[in-house]
C-alpha positions as CSV (number, residue, x, y, z in Angstrom):
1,X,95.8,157.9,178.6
2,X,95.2,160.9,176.3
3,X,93.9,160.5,172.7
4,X,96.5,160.9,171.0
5,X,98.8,158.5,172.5
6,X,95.4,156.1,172.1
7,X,95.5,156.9,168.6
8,X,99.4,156.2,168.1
9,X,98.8,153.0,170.0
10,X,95.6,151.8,167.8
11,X,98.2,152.5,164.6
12,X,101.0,150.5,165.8
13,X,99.1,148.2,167.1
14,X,97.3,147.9,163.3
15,X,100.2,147.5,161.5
16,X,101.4,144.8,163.8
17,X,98.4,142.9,163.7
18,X,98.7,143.2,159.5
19,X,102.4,142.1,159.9
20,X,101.1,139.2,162.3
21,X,97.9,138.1,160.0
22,X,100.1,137.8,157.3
23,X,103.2,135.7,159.1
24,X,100.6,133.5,160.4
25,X,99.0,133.5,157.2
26,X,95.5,134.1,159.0
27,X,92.4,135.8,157.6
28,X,90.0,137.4,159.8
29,X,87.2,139.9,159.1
30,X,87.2,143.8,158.6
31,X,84.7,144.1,161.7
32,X,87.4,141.5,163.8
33,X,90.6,143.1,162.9
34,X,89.2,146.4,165.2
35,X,88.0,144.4,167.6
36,X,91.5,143.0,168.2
37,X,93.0,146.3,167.4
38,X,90.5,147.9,170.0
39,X,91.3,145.0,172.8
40,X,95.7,145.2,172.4
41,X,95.1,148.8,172.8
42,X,92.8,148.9,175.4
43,X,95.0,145.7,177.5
44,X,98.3,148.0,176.8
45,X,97.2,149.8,180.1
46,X,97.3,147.9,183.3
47,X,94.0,148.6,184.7
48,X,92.3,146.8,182.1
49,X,93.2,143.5,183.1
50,X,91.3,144.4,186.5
51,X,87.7,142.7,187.0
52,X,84.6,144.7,186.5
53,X,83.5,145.6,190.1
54,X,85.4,145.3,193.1
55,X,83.5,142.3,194.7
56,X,85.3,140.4,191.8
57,X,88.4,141.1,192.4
58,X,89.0,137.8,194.5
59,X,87.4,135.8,191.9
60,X,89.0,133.1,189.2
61,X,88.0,133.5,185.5
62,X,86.3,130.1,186.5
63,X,83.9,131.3,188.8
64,X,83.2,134.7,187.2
65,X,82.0,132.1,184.2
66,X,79.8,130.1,186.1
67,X,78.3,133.3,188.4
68,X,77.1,135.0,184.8
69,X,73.9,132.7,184.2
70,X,72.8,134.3,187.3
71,X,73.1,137.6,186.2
72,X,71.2,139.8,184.2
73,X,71.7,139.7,180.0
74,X,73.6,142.8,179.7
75,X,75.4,142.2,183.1
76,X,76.2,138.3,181.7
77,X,77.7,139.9,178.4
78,X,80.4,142.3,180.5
79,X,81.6,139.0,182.2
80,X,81.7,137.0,179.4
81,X,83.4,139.8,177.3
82,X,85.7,140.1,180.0
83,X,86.7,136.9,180.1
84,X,87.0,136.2,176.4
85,X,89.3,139.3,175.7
86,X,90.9,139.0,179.2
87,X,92.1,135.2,178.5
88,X,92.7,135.7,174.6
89,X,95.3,138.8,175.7
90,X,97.1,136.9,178.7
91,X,97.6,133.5,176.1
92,X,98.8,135.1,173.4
93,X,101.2,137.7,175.8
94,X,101.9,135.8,178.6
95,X,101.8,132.1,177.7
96,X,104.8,131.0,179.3
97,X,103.6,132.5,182.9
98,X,101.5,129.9,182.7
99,X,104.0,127.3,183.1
100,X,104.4,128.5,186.9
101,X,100.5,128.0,187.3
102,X,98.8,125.1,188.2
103,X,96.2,125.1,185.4
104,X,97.5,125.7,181.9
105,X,97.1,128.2,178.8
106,X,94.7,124.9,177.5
107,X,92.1,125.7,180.6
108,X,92.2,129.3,179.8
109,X,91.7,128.7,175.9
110,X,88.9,127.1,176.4
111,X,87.6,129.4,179.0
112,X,87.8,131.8,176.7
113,X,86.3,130.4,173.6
114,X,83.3,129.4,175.3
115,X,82.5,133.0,176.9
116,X,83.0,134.2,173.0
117,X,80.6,131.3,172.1
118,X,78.1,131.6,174.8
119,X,78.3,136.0,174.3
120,X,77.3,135.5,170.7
121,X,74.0,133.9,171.9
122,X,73.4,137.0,174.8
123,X,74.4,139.7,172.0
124,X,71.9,138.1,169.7
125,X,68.8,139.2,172.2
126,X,70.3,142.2,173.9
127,X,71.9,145.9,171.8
128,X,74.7,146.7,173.4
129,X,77.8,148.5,172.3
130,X,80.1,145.3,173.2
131,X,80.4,144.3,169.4
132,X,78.2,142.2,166.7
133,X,78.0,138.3,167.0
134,X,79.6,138.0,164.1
135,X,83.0,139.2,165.4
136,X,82.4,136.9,168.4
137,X,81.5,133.4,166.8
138,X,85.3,134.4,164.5
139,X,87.1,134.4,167.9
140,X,85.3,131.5,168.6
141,X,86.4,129.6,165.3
142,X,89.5,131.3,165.3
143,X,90.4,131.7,169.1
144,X,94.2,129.7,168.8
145,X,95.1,131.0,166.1
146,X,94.8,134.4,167.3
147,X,97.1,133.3,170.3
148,X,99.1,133.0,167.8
149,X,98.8,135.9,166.2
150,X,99.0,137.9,169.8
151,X,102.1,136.1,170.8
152,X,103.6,137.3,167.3
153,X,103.0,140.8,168.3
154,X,104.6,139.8,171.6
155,X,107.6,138.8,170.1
156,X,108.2,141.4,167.5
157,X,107.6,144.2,170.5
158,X,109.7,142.3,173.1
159,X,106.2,142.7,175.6
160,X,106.8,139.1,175.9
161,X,108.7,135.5,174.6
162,X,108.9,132.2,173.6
163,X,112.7,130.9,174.9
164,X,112.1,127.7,176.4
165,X,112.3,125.3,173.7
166,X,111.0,122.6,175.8
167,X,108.0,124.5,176.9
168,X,107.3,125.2,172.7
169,X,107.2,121.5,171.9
170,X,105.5,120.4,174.6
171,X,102.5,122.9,174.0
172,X,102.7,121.7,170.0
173,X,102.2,118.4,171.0
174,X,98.6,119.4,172.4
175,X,97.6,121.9,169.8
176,X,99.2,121.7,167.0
177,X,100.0,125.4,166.4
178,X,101.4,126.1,162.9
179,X,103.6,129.0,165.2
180,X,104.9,126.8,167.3
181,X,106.2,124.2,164.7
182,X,107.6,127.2,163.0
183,X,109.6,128.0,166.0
184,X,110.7,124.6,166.7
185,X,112.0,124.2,162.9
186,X,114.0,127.6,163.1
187,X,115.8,126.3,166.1
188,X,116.4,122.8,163.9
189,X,113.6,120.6,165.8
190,X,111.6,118.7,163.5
191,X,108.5,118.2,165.8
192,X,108.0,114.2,165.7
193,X,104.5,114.0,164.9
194,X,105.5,115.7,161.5
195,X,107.7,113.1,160.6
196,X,105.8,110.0,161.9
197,X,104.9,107.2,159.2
198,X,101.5,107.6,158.8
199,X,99.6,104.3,158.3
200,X,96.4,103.5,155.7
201,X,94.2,101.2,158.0
């Protein structure tokens, strides 16, 4: 991919992650907006959803997780980098793929929180050019809502969708997303948990 078509991509994808903050009504840090710029831009092409090295091709996001304590510090951070902005990307794009899989977007959100999590503790001992811990532990605090905020971008550039009311609710009833209520209520479903009495014990 030549620079400037990089470059155009890194603007629009900007300006839709400002449009998305905003909707979502989401604050994140200078340092973590490109980051998130960097990672949309960098997944638009195919070949970055590919694992590192060609023995771990065959491997689940799972067992990559668990191999990296056996690997060296800087070796440990690729992996758990991987992981994080592999898992972040595909739940935020692809979330309803997931509904044909036998493990859900929860396993994979927490997958990829704790890489994030665990990679601020590596970066803190190891210089690498992989980011600053403080961008890390934010997708760590921040990691659903930013699945949010991806599948925002989704929407608004058609790379992906939401249509299946059922699926919506059913994933607001485990997380909560302020998105996915928001989406229910535009397609007149008052999520039930909103409208529960709530009791003073």
């Amino acid at each position: 991919m030549s620079r400037l078509v990089m470059n155009t991509l890194m603007e629009f994808f900007y300006e839709s992650l400002q449009q998305a903050l905003a909707e979502q009504k989401i604050q994140v840090g200078q340092a973590t907006e490109y980051y998130l710029v960097d990672l949309l831009s960098r997944y638009s092409k195919a070949e970055s959803l590919l694992q590192p090295t060609h023995e771990q091709q065959e491997k689940t996001y799972g067992e990559l997780y668990l191999e990296s304590y056996h690997l060296s510090p800087s070796e440990r951070s690729k992996i758990l980098k991987y992981i994080g902005d592999t898992t972040l990307f595909l739940c935020g794009f692809f979330s309803e793929s997931f509904k044909r899989k036998l493990v859900d977007i929860d396993y994979y959100a927490m997958l990829g929180r704790a890489s994030y999590s665990h990679l601020v503790e590596v970066s803190e001992y190891i210089k690498m050019r992989i980011g600053v811990p403080e961008v890390f532990a934010e997708l760590v605090n921040k990691f659903l809502d930013l699945i949010d905020v991806i599948a925002e971008i989704g929407e608004k550039t058609q790379l992906s969708g939401s249509t299946d009311l059922l699926r919506v609710y059913e994933r607001w009833l485990r997380t909560h997303s302020k998105r996915d209520r928001k989406l229910l209520r535009e397609k007149g479903i008052e999520p039930i948990r909103d409208i529960t009495p709530k009791f003073i014990h």
